[in-house]
C-alpha positions, 0 to 999 in steps of 0.5 A, a space after each residue: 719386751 723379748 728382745 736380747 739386752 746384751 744384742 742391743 749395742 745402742 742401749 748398751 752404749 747408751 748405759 755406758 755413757 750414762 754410768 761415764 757420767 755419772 762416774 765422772 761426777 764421783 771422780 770429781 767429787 772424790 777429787 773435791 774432797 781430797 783424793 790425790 790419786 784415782 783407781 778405775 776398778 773393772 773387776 769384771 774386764 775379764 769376762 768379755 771376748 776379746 773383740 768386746 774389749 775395745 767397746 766396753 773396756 777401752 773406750 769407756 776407761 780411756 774416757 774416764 783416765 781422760 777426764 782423771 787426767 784432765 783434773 791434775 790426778 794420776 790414775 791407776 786402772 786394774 782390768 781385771 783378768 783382761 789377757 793383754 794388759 800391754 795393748 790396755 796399756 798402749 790405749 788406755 794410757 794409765 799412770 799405772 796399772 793394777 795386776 791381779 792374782 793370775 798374772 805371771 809378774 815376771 810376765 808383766 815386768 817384760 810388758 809394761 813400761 808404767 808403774 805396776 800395782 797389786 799381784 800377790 794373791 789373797 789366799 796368801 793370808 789365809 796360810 802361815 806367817 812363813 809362806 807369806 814372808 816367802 810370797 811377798 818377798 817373792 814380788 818384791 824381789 820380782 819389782 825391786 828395778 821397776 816402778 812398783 806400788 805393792 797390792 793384792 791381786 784383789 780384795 781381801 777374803 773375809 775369813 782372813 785373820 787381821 794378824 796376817 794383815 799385820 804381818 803383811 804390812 810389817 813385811 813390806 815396811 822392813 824391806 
């Protein structure tokens, strides 16, 4: 078999539905067994042109925060490094949505009507207590007047010493 997967529409389609169904099964039974909120993750959304977006991001996901919704349970989606998280906002129609680390927050705030979650970059751990007072501060000062549920950009990096989590979370609770 020498033909290109990626030039395949119809096997890629049909690989969307299969994981949508199955996704969806893990929704439910994530729900079944006591989750009271759902988060889409699309880590990779941001690699795809943007004439590939609204077949393999905002189909798929507007399907999956459908069914979410469907169940009585809010959903947070985070397309990760997309460029337009406003037109992911205006077809996807999240309960709220997850920025990562590249995202102008002052930007975003201008953009987006809904709750926003996430922002802060990781690499902010791996400074000193200081910077990331200074950091976080900085988000919250930026979300004070909007819905904001306050995140990393992304994961946390494994050389981060749990001390800085610690403090992160002492710095967020005594604002």
């Amino acid at each position: 078999m020498n033909k290109n997967f990626f030039k395949d529409e119809f096997l890629i389609n049909r690989i969307l539905l299969l994981i949508e169904k199955f996704l969806k099964v893990h929704i439910k039974n994530q729900i079944d067994n006591g989750a009271n909120v759902i988060q889409i993750f699309d880590s990779w959304a941001g690699l795809l042109e943007e004439k590939d977006l609204p077949n393999y991001i905002y189909t798929p996901t507007l399907n999956l925060v459908d069914y979410v919704k469907s169940l009585k349970v809010p959903v947070i989606c985070f397309p990760r490094e997309i460029k337009n998280y406003k037109e992911f906002c205006e077809i996807v129609k999240p309960d709220a949505i997850s920025i990562d680390y590249n995202v102008d927050p002052k930007k975003i705030l201008k953009d987006i009507k809904i709750p926003i979650q996430g922002g802060l970059d990781p690499k902010v751990l791996l400074t000193d207590y200081d910077n990331l007072k200074k950091e976080t501060n900085n988000y919250l000062e930026i979300f004070k007047d909007h819905p904001y549920i306050f995140n990393l950009g992304h994961g946390i990096l494994p050389e981060t010493n749990p001390e800085m989590v610690d403090n992160l979370i002492k710095i967020v609770k005594n604002n």
